[in-house]
C-alpha positions as MATLAB code, in Angstrom:
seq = 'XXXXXXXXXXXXXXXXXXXXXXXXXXXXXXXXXXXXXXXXXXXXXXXXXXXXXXXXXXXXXXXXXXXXXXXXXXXXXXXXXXXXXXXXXXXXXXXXXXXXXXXXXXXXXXXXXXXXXXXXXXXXXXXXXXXXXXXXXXXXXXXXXXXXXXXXXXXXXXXXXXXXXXXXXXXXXXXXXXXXXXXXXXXXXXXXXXXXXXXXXXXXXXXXXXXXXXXXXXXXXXXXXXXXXXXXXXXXXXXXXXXXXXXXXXXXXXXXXXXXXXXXXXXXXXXXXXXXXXXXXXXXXXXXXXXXXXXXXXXXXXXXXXXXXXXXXXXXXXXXXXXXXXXXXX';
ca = [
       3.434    9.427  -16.862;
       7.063    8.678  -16.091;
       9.114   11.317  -18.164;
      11.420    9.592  -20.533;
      15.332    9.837  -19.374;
      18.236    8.545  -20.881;
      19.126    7.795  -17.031;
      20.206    4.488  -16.245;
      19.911    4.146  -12.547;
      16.158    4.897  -11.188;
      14.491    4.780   -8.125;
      10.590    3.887   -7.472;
      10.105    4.394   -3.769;
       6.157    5.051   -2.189;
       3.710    2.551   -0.410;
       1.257    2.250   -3.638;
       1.586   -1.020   -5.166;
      -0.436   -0.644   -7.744;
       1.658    3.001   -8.907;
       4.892    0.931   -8.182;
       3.675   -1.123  -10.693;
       2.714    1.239  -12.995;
       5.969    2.981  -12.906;
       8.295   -0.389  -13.275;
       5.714   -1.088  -16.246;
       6.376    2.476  -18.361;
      10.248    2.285  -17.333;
      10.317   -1.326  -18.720;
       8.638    0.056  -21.806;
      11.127    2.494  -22.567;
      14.120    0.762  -22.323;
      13.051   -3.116  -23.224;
       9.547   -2.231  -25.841;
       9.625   -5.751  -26.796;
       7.327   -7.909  -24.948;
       8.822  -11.329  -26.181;
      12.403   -9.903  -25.003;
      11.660   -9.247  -21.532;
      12.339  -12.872  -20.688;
      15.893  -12.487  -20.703;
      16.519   -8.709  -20.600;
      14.677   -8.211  -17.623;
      16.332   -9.871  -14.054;
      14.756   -9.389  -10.646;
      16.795   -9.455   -7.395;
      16.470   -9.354   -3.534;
      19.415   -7.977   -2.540;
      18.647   -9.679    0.850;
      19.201  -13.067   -1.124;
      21.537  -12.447   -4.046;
      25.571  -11.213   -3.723;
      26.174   -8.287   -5.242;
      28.745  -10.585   -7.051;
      26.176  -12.221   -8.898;
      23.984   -8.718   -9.799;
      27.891   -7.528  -10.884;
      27.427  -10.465  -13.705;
      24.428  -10.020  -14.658;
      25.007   -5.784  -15.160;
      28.031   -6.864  -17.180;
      26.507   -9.664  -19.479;
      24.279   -8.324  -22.105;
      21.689  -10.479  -24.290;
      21.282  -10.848  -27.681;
      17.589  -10.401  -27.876;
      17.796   -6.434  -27.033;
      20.019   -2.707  -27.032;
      19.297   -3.158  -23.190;
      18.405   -5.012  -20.419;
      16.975   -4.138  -17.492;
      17.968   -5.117  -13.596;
      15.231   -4.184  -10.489;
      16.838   -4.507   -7.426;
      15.096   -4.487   -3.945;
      15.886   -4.412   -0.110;
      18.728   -2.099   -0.786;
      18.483   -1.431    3.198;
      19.943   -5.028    3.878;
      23.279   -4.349    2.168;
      26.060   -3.917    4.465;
      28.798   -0.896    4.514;
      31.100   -3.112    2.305;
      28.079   -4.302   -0.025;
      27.174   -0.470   -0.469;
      30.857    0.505   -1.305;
      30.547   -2.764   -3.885;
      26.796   -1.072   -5.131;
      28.192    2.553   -5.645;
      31.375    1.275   -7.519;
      28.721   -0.586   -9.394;
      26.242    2.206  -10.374;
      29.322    4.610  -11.268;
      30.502    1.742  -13.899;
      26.863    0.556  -15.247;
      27.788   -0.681  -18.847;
      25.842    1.160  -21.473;
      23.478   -1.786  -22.145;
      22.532   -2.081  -18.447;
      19.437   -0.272  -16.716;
      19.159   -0.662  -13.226;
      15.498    0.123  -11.449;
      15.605    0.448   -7.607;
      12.415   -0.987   -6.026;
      11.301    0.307   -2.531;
       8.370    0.183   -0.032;
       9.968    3.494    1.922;
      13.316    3.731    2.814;
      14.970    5.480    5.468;
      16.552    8.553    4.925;
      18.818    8.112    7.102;
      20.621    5.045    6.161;
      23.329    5.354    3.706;
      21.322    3.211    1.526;
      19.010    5.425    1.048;
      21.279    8.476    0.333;
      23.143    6.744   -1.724;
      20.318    5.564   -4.062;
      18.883    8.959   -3.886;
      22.303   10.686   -5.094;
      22.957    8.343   -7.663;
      19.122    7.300   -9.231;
      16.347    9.444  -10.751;
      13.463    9.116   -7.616;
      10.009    8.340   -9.036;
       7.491    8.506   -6.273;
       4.808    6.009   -5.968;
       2.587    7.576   -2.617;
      -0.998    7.303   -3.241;
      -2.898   10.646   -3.959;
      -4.432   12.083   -0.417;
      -8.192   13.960    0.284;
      -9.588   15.247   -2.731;
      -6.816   14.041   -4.836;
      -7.681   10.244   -4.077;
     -11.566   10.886   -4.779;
     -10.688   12.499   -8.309;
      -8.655    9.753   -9.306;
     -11.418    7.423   -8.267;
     -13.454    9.861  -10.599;
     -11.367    9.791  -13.595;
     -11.031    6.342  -13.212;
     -14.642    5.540  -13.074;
     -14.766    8.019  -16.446;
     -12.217    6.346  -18.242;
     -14.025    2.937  -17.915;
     -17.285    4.241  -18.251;
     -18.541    4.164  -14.815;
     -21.149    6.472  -13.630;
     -19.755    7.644  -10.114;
     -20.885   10.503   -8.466;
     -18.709   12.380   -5.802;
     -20.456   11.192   -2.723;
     -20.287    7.701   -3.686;
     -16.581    8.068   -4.885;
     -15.812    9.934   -1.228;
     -17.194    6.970    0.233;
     -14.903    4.528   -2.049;
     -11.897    6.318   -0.996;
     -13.334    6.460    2.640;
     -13.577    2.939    2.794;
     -11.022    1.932    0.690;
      -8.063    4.090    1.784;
      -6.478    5.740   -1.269;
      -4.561    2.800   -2.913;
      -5.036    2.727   -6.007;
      -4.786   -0.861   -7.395;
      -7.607   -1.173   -4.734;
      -9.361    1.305   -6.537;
      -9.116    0.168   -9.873;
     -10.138   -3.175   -8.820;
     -12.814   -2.335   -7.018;
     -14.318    0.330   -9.536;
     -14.103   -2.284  -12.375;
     -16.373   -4.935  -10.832;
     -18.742   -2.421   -9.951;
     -18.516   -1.285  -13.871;
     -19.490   -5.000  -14.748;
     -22.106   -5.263  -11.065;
     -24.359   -1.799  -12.260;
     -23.504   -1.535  -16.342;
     -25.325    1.929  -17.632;
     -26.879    2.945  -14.702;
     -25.604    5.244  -11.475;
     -23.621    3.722   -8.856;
     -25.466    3.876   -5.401;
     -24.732    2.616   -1.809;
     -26.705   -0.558   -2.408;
     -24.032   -1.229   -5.177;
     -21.219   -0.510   -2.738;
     -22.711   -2.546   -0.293;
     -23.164   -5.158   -2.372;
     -19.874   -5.453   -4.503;
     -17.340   -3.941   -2.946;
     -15.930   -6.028   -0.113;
     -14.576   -3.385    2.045;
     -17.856   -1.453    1.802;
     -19.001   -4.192    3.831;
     -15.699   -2.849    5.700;
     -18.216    0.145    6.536;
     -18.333   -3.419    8.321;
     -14.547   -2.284    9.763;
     -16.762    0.723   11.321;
     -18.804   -2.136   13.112;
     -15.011   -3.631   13.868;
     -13.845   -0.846   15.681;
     -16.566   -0.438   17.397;
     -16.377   -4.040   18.861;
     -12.661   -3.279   19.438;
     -13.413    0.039   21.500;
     -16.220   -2.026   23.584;
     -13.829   -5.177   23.898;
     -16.490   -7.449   22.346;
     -13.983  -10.012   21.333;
     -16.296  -12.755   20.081;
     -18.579  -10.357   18.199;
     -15.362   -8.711   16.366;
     -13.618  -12.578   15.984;
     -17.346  -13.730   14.216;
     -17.042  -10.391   11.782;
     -13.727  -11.026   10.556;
     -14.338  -14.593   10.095;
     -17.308  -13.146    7.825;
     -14.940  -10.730    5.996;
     -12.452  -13.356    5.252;
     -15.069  -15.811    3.819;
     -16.242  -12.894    1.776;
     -13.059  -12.059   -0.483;
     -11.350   -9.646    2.063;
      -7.109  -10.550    2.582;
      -6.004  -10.665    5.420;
      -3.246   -8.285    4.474;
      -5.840   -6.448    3.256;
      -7.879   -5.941    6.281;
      -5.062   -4.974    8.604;
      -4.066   -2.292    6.187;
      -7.979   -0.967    6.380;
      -7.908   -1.132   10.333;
      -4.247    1.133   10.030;
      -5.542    3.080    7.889;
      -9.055    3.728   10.658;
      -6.754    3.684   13.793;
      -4.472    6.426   11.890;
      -7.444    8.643   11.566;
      -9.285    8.056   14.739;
      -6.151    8.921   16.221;
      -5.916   12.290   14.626;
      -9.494   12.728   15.121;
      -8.780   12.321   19.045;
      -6.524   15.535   18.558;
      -8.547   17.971   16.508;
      -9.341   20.734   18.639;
     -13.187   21.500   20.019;
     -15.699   23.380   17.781;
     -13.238   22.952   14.430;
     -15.755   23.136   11.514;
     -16.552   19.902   10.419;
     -15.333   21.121    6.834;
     -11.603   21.505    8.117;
     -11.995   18.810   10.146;
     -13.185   16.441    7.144;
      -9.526   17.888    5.231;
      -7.499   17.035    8.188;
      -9.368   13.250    8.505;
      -9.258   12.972    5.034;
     -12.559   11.696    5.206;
     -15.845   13.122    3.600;
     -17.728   15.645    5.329;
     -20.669   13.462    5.904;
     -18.458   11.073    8.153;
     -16.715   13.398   10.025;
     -18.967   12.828   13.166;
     -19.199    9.080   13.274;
     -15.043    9.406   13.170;
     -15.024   11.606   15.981;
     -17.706    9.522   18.072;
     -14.881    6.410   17.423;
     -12.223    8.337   18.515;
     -13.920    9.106   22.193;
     -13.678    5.671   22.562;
     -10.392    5.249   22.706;
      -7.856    6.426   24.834;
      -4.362    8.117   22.847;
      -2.258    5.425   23.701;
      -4.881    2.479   22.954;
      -4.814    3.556   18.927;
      -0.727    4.069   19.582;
      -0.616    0.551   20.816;
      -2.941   -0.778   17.667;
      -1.033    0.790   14.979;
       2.030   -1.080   16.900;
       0.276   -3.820   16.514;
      -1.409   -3.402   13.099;
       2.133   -2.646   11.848;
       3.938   -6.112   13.296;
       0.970   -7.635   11.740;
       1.521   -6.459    8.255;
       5.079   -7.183    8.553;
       4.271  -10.548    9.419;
       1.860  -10.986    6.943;
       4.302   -9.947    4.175;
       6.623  -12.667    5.291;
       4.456  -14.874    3.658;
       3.219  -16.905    6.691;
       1.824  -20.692    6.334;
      -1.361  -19.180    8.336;
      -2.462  -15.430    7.637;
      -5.672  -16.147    8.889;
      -4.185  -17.160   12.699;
      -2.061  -14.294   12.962;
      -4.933  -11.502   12.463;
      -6.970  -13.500   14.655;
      -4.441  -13.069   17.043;
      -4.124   -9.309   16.023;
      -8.293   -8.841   16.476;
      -7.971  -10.486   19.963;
      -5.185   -8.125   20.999;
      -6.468   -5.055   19.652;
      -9.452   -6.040   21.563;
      -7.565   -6.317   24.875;
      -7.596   -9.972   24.990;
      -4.041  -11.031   24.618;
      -1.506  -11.167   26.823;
       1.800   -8.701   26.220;
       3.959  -12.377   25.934;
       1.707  -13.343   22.775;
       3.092  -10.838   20.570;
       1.242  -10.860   16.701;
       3.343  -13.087   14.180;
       5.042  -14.587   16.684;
       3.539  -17.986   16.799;
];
């Protein structure tokens, strides 16, 4: 839980969505409690859009309908030197009624954004739990709602899934409603849980590392019709090239125990990782996480067609496209 703080300038900075959320959610608690007030104490801004003129007026204007009101603030990265000189004059003058939340992705820590946030704001990290950490919050998870969940089939969850959490959550409450009393097994993951059929992305990469374009192209088509995003997916096919990449670097005859910590993968699919991974040479999964990551940035830019642009990712990563047709580009 986020420890109460009579702090007025906070940070939330990590790559989990879903704990971003949760974080915003308990700070916006504590300092606005009343859900009909939030309306017009609470004020979101993209610094990338608004002046710092205009978050200057709203800091200094307080409402009626609560003690406090409550600014979030993102792309802090965007400002300029004279915008940040503007932003620190503003955080050393906040008006008592005035709470400001910082909202960030990951910042650099070497841009004087990012210092200066971190000097002047409490930091609450929102990373997602790695290893054995993300498989016992799928397990307390699965308790709280009253899922039955053994370990293996949680490791496989997190194995599939990656270790967001709102992915998590969502995924362990349909299976909740998908098996009611009874154990989960791999049927139900199979069935349910639309990355499971992402042990599908396992089929994906395989197609990648043989360069069967039209067999990968016909299974994402079949992953999109089946519920998976598109921002979704490439953050599953990262999150594979990331480990096959370490995999590739593990040294020979390292127990498949330490080598299942390193992966951050279950024991049990240590070997299939590794068997990936000899697929590929180092800088083919370099070049695909390149690519993976211009895709999710052009995905998040809120494209008119997601669908075209990891189609276009799918056909590079499977050495079909030409170094001019760069993903997100068209």
């Amino acid at each position: 839980m986020t420890p109460r703080t009579a702090r007025r300038a906070h940070l939330i900075e990590g790559g989990d969505s879903y704990l971003r959320q949760k974080i915003r959610e308990e700070l916006l608690a504590q300092f606005v409690p009343q859900m009909d007030a939030r309306a017009f104490a609470v004020q979101e801004f993209s610094l990338s859009r608004a002046s710092l003129e205009e978050i200057e007026r709203a800091a200094s204007s307080p409402t009626l309908l609560s003690p406090r009101q409550v600014l979030v603030l993102r792309d802090a990265e965007k400002l300029d030197e004279e915008e940040l000189d503007r932003l620190e004059g503003l955080l050393d003058s906040l008006p008592e009624f005035t709470v400001v939340i910082f909202e960030e992705e990951q910042l650099d820590k070497r841009t004087r954004a990012a210092r200066l946030l971190l000097a002047k704001c409490e930091r609450h990290g929102a990373e997602s739990p790695e290893g054995s950490e993300a498989v016992r919050a799928a397990e307390q998870w699965a308790k709280k709602i009253g899922l039955k969940l053994s370990r293996e089939r949680a490791e496989d969850l997190v194995f599939v899934l990656g270790p967001d959490q709102g992915r998590l959550h969502a995924e362990l409450e349909k299976l909740r409603a998908y098996v009611g009393d009874r154990e989960v097994t791999m049927d139900d993951l199979a069935a349910v849980v639309v990355a499971a059929r992402q042990f599908s992305v396992f089929d994906m990469v395989d197609f990648l590392a043989e360069r069967r374009r039209p067999e990968a192209l016909a299974l994402l088509e079949r992953l999109l019709a089946q519920g998976e995003s598109p921002i979704g997916l490439v953050g599953l096919l990262a999150w594979r090239y990331r480990q096959l990449l370490i995999a590739r670097e593990l040294p020979a005859g390292l127990p498949s125990y330490r080598a299942a910590a390193v992966l951050r993968a279950p024991q049990s699919r240590v070997a299939q990782l590794q068997r990936q991974a000899r697929r590929f040479r180092p800088d083919e999964l370099r070049q695909g996480l390149a690519a993976l990551a211009e895709a999710d940035e052009a995905l998040k830019s809120s494209p008119p067609d997601a669908k075209a642009i990891v189609e276009l990712l799918v056909v590079q990563l499977a050495g079909g496209a030409s170094t001019a047709a760069r993903v997100g580009t068209r």
